[in-house]
C-alpha positions in Angstrom: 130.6 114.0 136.9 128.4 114.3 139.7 128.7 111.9 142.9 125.1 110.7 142.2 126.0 109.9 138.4 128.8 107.4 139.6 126.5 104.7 141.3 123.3 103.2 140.8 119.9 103.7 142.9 119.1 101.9 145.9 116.0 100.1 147.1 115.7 99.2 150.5 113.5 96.2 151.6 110.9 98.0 153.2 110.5 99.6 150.0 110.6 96.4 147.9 108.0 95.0 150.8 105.6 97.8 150.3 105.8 97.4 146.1 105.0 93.2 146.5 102.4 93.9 148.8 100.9 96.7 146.7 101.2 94.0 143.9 99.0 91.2 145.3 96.4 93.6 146.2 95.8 95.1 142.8 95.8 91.4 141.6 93.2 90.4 143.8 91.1 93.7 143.3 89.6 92.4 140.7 91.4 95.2 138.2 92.7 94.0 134.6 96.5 94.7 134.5 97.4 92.8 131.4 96.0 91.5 127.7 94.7 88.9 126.9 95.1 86.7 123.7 92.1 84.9 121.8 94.0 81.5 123.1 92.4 80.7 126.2 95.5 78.2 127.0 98.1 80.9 125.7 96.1 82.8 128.1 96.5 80.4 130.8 100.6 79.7 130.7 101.0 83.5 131.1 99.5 83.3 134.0 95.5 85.0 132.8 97.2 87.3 130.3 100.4 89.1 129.2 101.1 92.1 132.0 103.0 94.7 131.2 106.7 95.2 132.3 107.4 92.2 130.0 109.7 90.6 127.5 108.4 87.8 125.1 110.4 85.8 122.4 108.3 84.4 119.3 110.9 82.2 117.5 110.5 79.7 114.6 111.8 78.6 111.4 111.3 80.4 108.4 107.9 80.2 106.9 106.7 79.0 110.2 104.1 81.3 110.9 106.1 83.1 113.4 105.1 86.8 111.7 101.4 86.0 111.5 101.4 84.7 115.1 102.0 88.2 116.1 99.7 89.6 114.0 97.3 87.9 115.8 98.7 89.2 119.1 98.6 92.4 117.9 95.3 92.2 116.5 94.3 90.8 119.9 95.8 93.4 122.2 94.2 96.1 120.0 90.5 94.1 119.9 88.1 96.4 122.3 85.7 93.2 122.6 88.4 91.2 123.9 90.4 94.2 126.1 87.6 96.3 126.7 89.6 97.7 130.0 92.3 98.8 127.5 90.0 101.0 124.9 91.8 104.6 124.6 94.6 103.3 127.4 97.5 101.8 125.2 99.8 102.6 122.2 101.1 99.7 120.1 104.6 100.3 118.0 105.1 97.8 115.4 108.4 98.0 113.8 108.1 95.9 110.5 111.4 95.3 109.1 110.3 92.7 107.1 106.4 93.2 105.7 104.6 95.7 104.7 101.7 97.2 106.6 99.6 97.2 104.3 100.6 93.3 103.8 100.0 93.0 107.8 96.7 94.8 107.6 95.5 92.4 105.0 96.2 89.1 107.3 93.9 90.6 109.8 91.6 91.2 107.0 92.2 87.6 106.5 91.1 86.3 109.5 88.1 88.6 109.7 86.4 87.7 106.4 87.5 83.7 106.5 89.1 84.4 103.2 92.8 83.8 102.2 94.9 86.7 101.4 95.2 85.6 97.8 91.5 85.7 97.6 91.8 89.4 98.2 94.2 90.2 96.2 92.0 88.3 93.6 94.8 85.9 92.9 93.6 82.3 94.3 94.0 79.7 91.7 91.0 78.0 90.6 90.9 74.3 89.8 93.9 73.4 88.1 93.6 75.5 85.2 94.9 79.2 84.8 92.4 80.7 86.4 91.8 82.9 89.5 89.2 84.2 91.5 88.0 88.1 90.9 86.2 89.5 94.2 82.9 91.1 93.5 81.6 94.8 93.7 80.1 93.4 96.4 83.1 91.5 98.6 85.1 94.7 97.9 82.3 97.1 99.5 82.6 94.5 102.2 86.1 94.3 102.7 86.5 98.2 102.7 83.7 98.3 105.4 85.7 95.4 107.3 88.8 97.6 107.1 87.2 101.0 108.3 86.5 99.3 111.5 90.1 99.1 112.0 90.7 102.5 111.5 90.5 103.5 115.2 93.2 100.4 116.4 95.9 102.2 118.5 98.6 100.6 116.4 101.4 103.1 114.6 104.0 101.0 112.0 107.5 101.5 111.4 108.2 100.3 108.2 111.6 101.4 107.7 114.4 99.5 109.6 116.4 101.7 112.2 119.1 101.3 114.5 118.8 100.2 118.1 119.5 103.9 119.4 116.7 105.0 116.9 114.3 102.0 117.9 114.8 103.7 121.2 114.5 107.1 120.6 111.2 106.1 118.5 109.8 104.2 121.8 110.5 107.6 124.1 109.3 109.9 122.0 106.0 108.1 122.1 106.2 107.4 125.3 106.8 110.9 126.2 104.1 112.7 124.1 101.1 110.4 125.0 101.8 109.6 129.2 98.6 108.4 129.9 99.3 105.9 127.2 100.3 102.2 128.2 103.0 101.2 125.6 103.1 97.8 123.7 106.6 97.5 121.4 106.8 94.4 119.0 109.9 93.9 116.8 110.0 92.1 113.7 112.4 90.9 113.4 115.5 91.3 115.6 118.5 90.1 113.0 116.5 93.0 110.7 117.7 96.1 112.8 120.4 98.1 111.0 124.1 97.6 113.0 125.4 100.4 114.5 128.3 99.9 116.7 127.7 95.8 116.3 129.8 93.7 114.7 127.7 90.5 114.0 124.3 89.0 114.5 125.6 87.4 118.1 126.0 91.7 119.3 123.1 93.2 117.8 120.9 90.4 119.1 122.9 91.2 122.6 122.1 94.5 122.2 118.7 94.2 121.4 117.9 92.5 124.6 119.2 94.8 126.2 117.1 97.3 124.9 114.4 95.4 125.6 114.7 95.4 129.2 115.1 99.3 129.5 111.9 99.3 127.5 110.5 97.3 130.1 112.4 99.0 133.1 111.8 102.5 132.3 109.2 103.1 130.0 107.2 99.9 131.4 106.7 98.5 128.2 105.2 95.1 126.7 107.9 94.1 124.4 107.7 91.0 122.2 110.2 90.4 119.6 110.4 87.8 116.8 113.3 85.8 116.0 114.9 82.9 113.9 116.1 79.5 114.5 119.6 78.6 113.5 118.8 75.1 111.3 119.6 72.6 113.9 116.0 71.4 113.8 116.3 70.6 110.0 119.4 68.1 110.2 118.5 64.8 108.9 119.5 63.4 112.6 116.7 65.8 114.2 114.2 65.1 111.7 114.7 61.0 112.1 114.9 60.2 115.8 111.3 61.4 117.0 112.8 62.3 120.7 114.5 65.2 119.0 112.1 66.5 117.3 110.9 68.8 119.9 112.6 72.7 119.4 115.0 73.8 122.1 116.9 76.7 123.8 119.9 76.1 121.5 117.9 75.9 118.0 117.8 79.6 118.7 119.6 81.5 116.7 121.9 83.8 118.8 119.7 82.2 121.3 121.9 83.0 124.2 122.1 86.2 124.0 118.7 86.6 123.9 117.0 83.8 126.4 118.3 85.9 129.6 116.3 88.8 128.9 113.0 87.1 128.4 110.4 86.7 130.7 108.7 84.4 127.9 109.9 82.5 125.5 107.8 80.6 122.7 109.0 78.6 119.9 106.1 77.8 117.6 107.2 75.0 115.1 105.6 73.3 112.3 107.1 69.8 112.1 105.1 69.6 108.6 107.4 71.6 106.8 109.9 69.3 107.3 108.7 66.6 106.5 108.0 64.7 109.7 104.5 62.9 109.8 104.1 61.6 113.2 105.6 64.1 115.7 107.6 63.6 119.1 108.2 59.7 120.9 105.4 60.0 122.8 102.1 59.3 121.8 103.4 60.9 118.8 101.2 63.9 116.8 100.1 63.6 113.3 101.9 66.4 111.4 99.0 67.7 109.0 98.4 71.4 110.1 99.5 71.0 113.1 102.1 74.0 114.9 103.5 73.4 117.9 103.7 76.2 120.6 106.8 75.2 122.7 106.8 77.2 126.0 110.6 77.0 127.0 111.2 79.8 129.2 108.5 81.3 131.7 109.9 83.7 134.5 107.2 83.5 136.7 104.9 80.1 136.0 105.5 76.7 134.7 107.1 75.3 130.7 105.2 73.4 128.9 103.5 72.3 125.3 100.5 74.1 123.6 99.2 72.5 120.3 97.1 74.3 117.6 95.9 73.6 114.0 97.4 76.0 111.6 94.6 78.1 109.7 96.9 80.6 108.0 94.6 80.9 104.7 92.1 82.1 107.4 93.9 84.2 109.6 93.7 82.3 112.5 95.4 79.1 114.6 93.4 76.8 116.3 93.9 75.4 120.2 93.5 71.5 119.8 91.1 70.4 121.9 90.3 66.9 123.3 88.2 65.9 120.4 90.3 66.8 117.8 91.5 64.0 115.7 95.3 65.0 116.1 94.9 65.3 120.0 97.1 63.3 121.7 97.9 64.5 125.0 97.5 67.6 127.0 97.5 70.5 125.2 98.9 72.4 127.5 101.1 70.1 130.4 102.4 72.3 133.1 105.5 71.2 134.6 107.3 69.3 132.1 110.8 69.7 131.0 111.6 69.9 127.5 115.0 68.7 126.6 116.8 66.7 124.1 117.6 63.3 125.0 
């Protein structure tokens, strides 16, 4: 082995210098260096929008929305009326373990059209009865138009689940054949990779943080990756003492090998599901819809709470604003600590 194989590059600090000075002036030039998100206050705690060279967590229970959430964020990132500076500039990977495209395709069809996704599979009970709805001649024309305007969206799927070395390999290869290309990589979901060398959950969610950052690192990637909570939040004692009702760092599952890498970190939780009608100590949250965006980890800005009304059936989640009957508090609070008491 070569000398130059044995250690690891050096930066000096004149370099380093020159790179953070180079930084604030494309910041300040006015140029778009990130994507935004339809969630102005989303928007907002990441600092005007997610920047490449970046590593997000999406956690939440099961059925919490967690999936759709990034269906959103994908179909944001790929939206030319909301990133126009992007059009023709990025490729996003979506390695879905655990839905179909076609499944993912019809949620943004869902959210498009204001319809539910059993509406368009003509399966949305009416009344109480037997019966279900049966889209027209005219709604399918529709839909299919609605579809063909996605056509064009730089997004390529991976449906079959892979190993970490292949996930790579995957990422490379496109990052290699299209270098112009910004890349976006978005996992779902980390526990659904095939094991390779790992022995448990707790290594291959190591492992996948670390591929993560050489994503970000070498290939200067976007990488967001969606994970589970471990069922602390559902205990009885969580569910009954309101100042524990708020998700933390440890209802993560294998949330310590994960947490380091991340520059982000979002739980989004729907206290509903369990149960729980008024929400948190504090001027406490009625329940109904509502999904709590927990901010627990941000590298570069402040933690905090973002609170939205859950429109699944539609595609969509709601920011709460100020008039909202649910509102209780600020919607976004920079600066405070989330902890268990």
């Amino acid at each position: 082995m070569k000398q130059q194989e044995k250690t690891l590059p050096i930066k000096s600090m004149r370099e380093a210098i020159q790179e953070a000075k180079d930084l604030i002036n494309l910041e300040r030039s006015g140029k778009i260096t990130g994507l935004y998100t339809r969630w102005s206050k989303v928007n907002k705690a990441l600092m005007k929008y997610l920047r490449f060279r970046s590593v997000t967590c999406i956690a939440g229970m099961s059925g919490s929305g967690k999936s759709a959430i990034l269906n959103m964020i994908e179909d944001d990132f790929t939206n030319p009326e909301l990133n126009p500076s992007f059009v023709g500039k990025i490729t996003l990977l979506a390695f879905k373990y655990e839905m179909d495209a076609s499944d993912e395709i019809l949620r943004n069809l869902s959210g498009k059209v204001k319809k539910s996704y059993s509406y368009l599979l003509s399966s949305e009970a009416i009344g109480e009865g037997e019966e279900y709805n049966k889209i027209t001649d005219e709604e399918a024309a529709c839909y299919e138009r609605e579809l063909d305007k996605l056509e064009n969206r730089p997004i390529k799927y991976i449906e079959n689940a892979g190993n970490l070395e292949q996930l790579w390999n995957t990422c490379v290869k496109e990052y290699q054949e299209n270098p112009n290309k910004r890349l976006i990589v978005t996992i779902d979901h980390t526990l659904l990779s095939q094991k390779l060398s790992e022995k448990d959950d707790l290594e291959l969610a190591a492992n996948t943080a670390q591929v993560a950052i050489r994503l970000r690192k070498y290939l200067n990637a976007i990488v967001i990756f969606v994970n589970q909570l471990n069922g602390e939040i559902e205990k009885p004692i969580r569910r009954e003492n309101p100042s524990m009702h708020y998700p933390v760092k440890t209802d993560i599952h294998c949330g310590n090998q994960i947490f380091w890498a991340c520059d982000n970190v979002f739980i989004f939780h729907r206290p509903e599901i369990l149960h729980i009608l008024k929400y948190g100590n504090v001027e406490p949250l009625n329940t109904k819809n509502l999904i709590h965006g927990a901010l627990i980890k941000s590298r570069k800005n402040k933690i905090g709470n973002l609170f939205f009304e859950q429109r699944f059936n539609e595609g969509n989640m709601i920011q709460i604003s100020k008039e909202s009957k649910i509102y209780k508090s600020e919607s976004f609070s920079f600066g405070i600590t989330l902890k268990k008491d």
